[in-house]
C-alpha positions as CSV (number, residue, x, y, z in Angstrom):
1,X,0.0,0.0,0.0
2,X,2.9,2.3,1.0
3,X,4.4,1.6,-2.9
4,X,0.8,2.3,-4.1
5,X,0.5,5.4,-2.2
6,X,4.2,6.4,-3.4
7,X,3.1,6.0,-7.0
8,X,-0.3,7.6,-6.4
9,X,1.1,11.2,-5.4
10,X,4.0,10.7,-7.7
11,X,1.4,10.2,-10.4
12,X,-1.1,13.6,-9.1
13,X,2.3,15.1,-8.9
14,X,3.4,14.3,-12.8
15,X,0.1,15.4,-13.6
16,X,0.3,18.9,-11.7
17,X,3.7,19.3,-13.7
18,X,1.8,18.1,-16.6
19,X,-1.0,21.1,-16.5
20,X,1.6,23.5,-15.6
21,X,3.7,22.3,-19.0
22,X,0.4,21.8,-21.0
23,X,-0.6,25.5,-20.1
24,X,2.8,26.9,-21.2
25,X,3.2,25.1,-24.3
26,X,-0.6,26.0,-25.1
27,X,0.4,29.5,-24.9
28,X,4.0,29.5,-26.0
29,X,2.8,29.8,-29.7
30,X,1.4,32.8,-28.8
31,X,3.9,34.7,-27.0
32,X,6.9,33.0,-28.7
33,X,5.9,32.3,-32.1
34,X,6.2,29.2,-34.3
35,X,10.4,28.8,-33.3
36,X,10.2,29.8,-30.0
37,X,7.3,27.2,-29.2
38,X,9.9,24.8,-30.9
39,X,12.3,25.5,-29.1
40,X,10.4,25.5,-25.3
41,X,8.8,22.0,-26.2
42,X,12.1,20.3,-27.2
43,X,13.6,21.5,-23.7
44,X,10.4,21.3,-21.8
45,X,10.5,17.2,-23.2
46,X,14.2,17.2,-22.2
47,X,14.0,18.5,-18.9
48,X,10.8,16.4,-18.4
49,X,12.3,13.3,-18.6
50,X,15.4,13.7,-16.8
51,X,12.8,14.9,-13.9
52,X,11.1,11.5,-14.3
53,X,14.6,9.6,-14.8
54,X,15.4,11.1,-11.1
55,X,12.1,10.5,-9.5
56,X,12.2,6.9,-10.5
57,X,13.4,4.1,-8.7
58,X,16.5,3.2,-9.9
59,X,17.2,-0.8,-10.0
60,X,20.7,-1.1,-8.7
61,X,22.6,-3.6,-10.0
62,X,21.0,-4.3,-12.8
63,X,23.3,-3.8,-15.9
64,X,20.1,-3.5,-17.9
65,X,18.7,-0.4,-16.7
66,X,21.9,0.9,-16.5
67,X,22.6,0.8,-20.0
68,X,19.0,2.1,-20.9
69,X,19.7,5.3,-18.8
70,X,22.6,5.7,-20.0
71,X,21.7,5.4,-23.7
72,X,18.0,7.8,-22.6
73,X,21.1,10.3,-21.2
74,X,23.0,10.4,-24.8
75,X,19.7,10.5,-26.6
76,X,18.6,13.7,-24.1
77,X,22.1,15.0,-25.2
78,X,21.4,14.5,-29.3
79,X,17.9,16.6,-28.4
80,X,18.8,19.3,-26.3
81,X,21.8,19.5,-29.2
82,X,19.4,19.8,-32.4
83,X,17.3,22.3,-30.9
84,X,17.1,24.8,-33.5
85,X,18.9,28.2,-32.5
86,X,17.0,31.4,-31.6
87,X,17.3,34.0,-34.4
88,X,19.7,36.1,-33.9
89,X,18.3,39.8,-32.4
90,X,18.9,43.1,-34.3
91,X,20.8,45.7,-33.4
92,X,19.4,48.6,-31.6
93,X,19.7,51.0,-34.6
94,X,18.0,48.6,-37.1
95,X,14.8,48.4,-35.0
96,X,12.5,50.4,-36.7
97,X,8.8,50.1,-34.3
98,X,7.9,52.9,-32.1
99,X,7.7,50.6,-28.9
100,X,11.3,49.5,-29.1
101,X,12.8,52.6,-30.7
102,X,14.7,55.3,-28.1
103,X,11.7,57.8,-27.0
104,X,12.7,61.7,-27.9
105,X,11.0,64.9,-26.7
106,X,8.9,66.4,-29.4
107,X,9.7,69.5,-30.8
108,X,7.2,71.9,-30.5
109,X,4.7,72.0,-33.4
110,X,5.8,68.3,-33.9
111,X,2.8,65.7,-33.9
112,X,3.4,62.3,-33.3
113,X,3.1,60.7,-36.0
114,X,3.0,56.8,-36.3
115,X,5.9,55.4,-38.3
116,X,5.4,53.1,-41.0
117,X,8.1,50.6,-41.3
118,X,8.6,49.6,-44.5
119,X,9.8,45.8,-45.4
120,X,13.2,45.9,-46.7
121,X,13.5,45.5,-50.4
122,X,14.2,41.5,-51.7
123,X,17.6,40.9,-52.7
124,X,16.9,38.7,-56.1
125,X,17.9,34.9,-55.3
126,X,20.9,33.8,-57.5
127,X,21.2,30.4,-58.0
128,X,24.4,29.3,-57.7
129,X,25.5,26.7,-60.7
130,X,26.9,23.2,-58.6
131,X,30.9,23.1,-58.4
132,X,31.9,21.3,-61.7
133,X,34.5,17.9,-60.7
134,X,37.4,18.2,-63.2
135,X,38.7,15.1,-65.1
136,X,42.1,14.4,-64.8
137,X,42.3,14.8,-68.4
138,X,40.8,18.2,-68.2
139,X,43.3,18.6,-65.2
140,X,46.3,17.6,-67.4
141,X,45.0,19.9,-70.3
142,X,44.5,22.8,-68.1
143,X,48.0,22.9,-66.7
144,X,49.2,22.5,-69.8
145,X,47.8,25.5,-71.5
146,X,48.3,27.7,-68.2
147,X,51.8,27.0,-67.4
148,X,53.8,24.7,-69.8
149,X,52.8,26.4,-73.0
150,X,55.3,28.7,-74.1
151,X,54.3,31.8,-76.3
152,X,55.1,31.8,-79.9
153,X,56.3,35.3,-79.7
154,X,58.8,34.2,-76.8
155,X,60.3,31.0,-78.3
156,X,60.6,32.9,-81.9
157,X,62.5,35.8,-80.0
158,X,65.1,33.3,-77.9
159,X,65.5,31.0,-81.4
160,X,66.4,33.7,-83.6
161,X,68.9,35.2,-80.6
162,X,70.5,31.8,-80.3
163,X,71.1,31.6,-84.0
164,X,72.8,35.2,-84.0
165,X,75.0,34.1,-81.4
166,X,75.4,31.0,-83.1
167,X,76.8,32.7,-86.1
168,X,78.6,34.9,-84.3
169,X,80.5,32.0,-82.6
170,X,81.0,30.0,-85.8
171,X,83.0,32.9,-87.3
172,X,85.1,33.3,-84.4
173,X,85.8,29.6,-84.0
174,X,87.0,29.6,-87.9
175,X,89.0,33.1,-87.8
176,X,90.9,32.0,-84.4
177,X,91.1,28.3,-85.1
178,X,91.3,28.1,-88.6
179,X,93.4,24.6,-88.2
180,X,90.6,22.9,-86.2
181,X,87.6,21.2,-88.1
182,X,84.9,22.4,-86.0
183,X,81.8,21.2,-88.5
184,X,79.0,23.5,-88.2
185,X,77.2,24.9,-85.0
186,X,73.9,23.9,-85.1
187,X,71.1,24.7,-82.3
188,X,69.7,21.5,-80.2
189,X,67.2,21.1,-77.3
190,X,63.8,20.4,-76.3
191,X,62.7,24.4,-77.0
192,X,62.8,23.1,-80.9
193,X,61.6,19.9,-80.3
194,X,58.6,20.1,-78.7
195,X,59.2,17.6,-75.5
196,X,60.0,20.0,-72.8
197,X,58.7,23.6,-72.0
198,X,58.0,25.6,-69.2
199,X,59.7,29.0,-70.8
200,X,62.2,29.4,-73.7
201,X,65.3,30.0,-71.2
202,X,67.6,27.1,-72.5
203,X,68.9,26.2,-75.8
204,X,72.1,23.7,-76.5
205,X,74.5,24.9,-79.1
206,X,76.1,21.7,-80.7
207,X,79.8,22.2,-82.1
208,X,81.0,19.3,-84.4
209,X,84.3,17.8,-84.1
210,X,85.5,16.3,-87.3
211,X,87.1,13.3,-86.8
212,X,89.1,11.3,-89.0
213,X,87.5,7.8,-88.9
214,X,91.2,6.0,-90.1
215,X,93.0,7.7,-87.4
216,X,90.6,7.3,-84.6
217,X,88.4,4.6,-83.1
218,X,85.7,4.3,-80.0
219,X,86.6,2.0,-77.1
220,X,83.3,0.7,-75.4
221,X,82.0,1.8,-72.1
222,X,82.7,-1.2,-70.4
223,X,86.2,-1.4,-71.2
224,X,87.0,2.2,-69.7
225,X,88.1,2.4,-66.0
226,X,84.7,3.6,-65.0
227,X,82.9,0.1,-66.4
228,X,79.6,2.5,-67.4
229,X,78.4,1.7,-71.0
230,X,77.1,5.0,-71.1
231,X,81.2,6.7,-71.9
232,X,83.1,5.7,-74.3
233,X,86.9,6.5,-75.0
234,X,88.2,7.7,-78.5
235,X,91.3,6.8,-79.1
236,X,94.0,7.6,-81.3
237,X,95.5,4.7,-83.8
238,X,98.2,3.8,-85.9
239,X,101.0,6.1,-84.3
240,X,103.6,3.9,-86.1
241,X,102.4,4.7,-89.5
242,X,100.3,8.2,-88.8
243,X,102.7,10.2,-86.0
244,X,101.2,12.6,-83.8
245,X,100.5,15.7,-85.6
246,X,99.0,13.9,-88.6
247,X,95.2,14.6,-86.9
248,X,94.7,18.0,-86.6
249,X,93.2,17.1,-83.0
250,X,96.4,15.1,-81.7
251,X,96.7,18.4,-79.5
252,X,94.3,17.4,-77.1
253,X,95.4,13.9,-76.8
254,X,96.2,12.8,-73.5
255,X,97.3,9.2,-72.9
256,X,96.7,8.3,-76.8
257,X,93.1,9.3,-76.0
258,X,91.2,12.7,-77.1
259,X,90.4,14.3,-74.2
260,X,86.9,16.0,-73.5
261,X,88.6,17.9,-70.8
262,X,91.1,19.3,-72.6
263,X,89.0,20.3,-75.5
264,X,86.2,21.8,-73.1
265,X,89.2,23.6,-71.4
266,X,90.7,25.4,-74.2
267,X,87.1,26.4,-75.5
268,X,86.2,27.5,-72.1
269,X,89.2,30.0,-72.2
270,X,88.2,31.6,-75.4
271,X,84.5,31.9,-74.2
272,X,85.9,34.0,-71.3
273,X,88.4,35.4,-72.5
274,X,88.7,35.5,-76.3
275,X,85.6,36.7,-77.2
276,X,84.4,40.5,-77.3
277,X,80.7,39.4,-75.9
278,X,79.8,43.3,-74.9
279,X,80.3,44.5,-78.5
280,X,78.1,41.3,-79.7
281,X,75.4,41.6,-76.8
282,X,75.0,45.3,-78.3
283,X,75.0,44.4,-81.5
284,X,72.0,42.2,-80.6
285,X,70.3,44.4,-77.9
286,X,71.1,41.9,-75.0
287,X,73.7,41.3,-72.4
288,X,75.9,38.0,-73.0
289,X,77.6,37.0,-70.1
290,X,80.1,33.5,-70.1
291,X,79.6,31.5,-66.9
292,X,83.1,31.7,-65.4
293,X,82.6,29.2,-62.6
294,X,80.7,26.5,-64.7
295,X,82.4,23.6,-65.6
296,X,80.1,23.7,-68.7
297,X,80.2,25.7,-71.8
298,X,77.6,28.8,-70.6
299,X,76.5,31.9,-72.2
300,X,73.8,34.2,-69.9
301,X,71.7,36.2,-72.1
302,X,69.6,38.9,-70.8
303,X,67.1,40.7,-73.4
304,X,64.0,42.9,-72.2
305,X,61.5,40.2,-73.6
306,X,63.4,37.1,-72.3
307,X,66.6,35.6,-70.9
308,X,68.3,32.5,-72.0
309,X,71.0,29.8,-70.9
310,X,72.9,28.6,-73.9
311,X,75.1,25.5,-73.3
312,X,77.7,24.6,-75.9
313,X,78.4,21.4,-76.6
314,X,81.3,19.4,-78.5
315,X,80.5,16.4,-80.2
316,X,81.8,13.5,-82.0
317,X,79.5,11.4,-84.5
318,X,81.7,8.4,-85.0
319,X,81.0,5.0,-85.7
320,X,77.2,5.4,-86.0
321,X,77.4,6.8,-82.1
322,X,76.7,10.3,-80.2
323,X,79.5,11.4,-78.4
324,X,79.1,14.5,-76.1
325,X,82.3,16.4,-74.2
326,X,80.3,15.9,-71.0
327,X,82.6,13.8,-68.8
328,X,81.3,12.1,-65.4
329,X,82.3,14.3,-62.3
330,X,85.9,13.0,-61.2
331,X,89.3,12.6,-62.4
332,X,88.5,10.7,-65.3
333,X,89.5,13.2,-68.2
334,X,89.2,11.2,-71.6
335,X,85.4,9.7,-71.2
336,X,83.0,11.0,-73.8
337,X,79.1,10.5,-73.1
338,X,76.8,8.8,-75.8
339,X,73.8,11.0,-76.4
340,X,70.3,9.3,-77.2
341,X,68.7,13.0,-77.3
342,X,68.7,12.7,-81.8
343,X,67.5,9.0,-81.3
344,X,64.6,9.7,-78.1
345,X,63.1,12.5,-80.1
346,X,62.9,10.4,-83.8
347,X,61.4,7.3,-82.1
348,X,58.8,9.6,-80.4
349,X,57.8,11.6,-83.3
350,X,57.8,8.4,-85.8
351,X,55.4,6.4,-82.9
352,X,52.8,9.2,-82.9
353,X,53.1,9.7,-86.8
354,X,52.1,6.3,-86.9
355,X,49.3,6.5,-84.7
356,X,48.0,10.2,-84.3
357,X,49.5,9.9,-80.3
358,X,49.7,11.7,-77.4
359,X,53.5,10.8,-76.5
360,X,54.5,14.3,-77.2
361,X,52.1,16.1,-75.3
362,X,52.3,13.5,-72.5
363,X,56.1,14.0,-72.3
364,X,55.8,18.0,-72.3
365,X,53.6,17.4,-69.0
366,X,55.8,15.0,-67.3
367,X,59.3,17.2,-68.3
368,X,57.0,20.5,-67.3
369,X,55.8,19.1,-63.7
370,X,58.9,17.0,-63.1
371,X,61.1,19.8,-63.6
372,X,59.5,22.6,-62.0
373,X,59.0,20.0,-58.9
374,X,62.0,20.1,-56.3
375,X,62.3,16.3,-55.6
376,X,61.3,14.9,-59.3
377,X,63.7,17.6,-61.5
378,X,66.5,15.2,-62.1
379,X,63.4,12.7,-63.9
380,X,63.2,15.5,-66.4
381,X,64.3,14.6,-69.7
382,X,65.8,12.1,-70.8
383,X,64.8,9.5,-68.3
384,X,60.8,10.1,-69.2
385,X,61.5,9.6,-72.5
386,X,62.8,6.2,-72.4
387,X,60.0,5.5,-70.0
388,X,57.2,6.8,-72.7
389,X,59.7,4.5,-75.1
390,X,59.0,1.2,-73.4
391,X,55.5,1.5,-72.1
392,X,55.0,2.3,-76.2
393,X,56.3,-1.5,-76.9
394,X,53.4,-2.7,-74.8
395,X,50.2,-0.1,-74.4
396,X,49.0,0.7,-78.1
397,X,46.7,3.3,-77.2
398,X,47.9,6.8,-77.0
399,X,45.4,8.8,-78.5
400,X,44.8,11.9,-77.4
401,X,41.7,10.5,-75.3
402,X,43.7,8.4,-73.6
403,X,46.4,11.0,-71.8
404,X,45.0,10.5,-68.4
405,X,45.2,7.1,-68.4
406,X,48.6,7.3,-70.3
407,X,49.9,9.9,-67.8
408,X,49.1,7.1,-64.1
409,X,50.7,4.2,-66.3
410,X,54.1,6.3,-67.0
411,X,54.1,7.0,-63.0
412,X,53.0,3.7,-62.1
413,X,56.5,2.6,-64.5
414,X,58.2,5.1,-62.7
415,X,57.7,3.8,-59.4
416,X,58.7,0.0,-60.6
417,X,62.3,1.5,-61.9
418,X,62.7,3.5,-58.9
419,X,62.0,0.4,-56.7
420,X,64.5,-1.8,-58.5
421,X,66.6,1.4,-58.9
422,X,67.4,0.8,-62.8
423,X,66.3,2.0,-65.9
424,X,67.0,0.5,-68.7
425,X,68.1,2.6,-72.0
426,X,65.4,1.6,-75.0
427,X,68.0,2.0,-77.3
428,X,71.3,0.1,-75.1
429,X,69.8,-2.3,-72.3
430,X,73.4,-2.3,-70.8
431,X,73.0,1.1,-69.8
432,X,71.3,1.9,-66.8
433,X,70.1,5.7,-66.9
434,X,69.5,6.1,-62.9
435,X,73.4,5.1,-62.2
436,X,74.3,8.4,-61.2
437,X,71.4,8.9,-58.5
438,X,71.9,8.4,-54.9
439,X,70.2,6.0,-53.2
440,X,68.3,8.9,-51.2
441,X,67.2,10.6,-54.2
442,X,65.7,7.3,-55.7
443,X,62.9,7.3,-52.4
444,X,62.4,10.5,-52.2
445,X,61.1,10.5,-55.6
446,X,59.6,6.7,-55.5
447,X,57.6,8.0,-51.9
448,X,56.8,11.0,-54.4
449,X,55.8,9.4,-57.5
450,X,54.1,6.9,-55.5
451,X,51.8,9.4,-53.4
452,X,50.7,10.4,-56.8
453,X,49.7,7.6,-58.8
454,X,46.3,7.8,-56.6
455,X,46.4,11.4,-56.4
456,X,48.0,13.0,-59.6
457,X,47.0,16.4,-58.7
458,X,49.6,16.5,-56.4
459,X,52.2,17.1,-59.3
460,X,50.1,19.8,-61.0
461,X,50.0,22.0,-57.4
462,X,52.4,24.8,-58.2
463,X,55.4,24.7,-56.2
């Protein structure tokens, strides 16, 4: 009877609270308007039920209950927590009734007038279009008309200074040297080709040196004390029968080998030296400048439109191979580096001829992004190429559709030669192109490459 009684007043006394809340939410609509009545049921139901939660009899010890009041506790939380929020009040001084406006004294004369406020005039919806999702391919295609595309007017201006200088160069070489058969200059680089741009700032002057093919033959990479396939040695035969002196070039011989050093050397000196570049930089309307510290052959050229890194280059065409003065860093002096670069760009050109491809426009991405990109640069170039070479041996599909897709697969190889840390040449399997990277350099680029094969836009961020 006592329990009875207990839940008889607690009963009258849940219904007094219920009048009480039934009265105020009767009226709330009233005082408080559609939101506000919103608002004071959703807490009045809150705050209800944690009254009846604390009035109840709690069953101790039974895990039951207690995990029902405790989920009825986070559901009270969610409530309280979606209760929509008040509107936020106006400032004083945009409250335009009489009853809530600052009261003045009238001026005399003045009636008081009831003000009219007037609704505020409808600003006209705009409908804002959805965001549109780029493609990658659109992606790719975007970069490269933003960035990588070089003006017409720009490349034009830096071709037709190279060839001045180029000319310029030529007849000094002949005047000075006359004895020497330097062949003729001739401009290289992938500014003319098509596979590389990001601006027309570097062009490669190619100097011929005119061998004579009885007097001189190529000793193979792996026979030279650096055992790279890559160098080759050119040395000098038949000194019994043809004495030194015979070959205009015996005198950069060192060891009965023509040296690259020596030659590079002695040009370097008349680049610096030799050559009256301020009366030929006004004769142009630039600045040339020869890099004094470089242990490359460098012109700086500053115009008002553009400025441009030429890079001369001896080289050797010998025995149906390439041969660049571009020794590896060291004391090795007679080593001569076999070229692909005429080779790379024929294949590509003759692949897409054949199929209306993309490889062209795929490799100016990958030399644009990889060389503007501080861990990738030293992928830019050659490297790429030889990548675009192979995957071309097995996917046939590199229309101009397929770029996207051609794009991943080239990163995708990328990552697999980083991983096993060689590259083979397409056109010499012997040689492998990544030798000369560090072991360092090789992850940070795989961790690189391999972040963006599922997210590609990380190489077209700008750095």
């Amino acid at each position: 009877m006592a329990e009875f009684g207990r839940q008889r007043g607690k009963r009258q006394e849940d219904g007094g609270l219920g009048s009480v809340l039934d009265l105020l939410l009767a009226n709330a609509r009233l005082v408080l308007g559609v939101t506000g009545a919103a608002v004071l049921a959703i807490a009045t139901l809150a705050v209800k039920r944690l009254i009846d939660r604390a009035t109840s009899p709690r069953d101790e010890g039974d895990p039951k209950a207690e995990q029902k009041t405790l989920e009825e506790s986070w559901q009270d939380l969610a409530l309280i927590k979606a209760m929509p929020k008040p509107p936020k009040k106006q400032k004083r001084e945009d409250l335009s009734e009489p009853l809530l406006s600052p009261s003045r004294p009238l001026v005399p004369g003045e009636t008081s007038e009831p003000r009219v406020c007037s609704a505020p005039p409808e600003t006209p919806r705009v409908e804002s279009s959805p965001l549109r999702c780029l493609t990658l391919q659109e992606k790719l295609l975007s970069h490269y008309s933003s960035q990588l595309a070089v003006p017409k007017a720009q490349v034009s201006l830096a071709l037709q200074l190279a060839r001045s200088i180029c000319t310029q160069l030529q007849n000094f070489l002949r005047n000075k040297c006359p004895e020497l058969p330097f062949g003729s200059l001739f401009l290289s680089g992938p500014l003319l080709d098509g596979l590389e741009s990001l601006t027309a700032d570097h062009i490669h002057l190619m100097l011929p040196v005119v061998l004579d093919a009885t007097l001189w033959s190529l000793i193979p990479g792996e026979d030279t004390v650096v055992r790279n396939p890559q160098y080759w040695m050119i040395k000098r035969t038949d000194l019994e029968y043809f004495p030194r002196g015979c070959s205009p070039w015996d005198r950069f011989i060192v060891g009965r080998y023509l040296s690259s050093n020596a030659l590079n050397e002695t040009l370097h000196k008349m680049l610096v030296a030799s050559i009256n570049w301020p009366a030929i930089g006004s004769l142009l309307g630039t600045v040339i400048h020869p890099v004094v510290a470089s242990q490359e052959l460098k012109l700086e050229v500053k115009h008002d439109q553009v400025e441009l890194s030429i890079t001369l280059f001896p080289v050797v065409e010998l025995e149906d191979k390439v041969l660049l003065a571009a020794p590896p860093e060291g004391l090795v002096e007679n080593l001569w580096l076999e070229s692909f670069y005429r080779a790379e760009v024929s294949k590509v050109k003759e692949l897409d001829a054949g199929d209306s491809g993309a490889r062209q426009h795929c490799l100016c991405i990958l030399n644009g992004v990889c060389k503007s990109h501080p861990t990738l640069h030293k992928l830019s170039g050659s490297p790429l190429t030889h990548v675009v070479l192979h995957l071309s041996a097995t996917s046939s599909d590199w229309a101009e559709e397929s770029l996207a897709d051609r794009f991943q697969q080239v990163l995708e190889e990328l990552v697999g030669y980083l991983e096993k840390g060689v590259l083979p040449c397409y056109f010499n399997h012997k040689i492998n192109l990544f030798c000369e990277l560090l072991e360092d350099e090789i992850d940070e680029m795989g961790f690189m490459l391999y972040r963006a094969i599922s997210e590609p836009e990380l190489l077209l961020e700008e750095k």
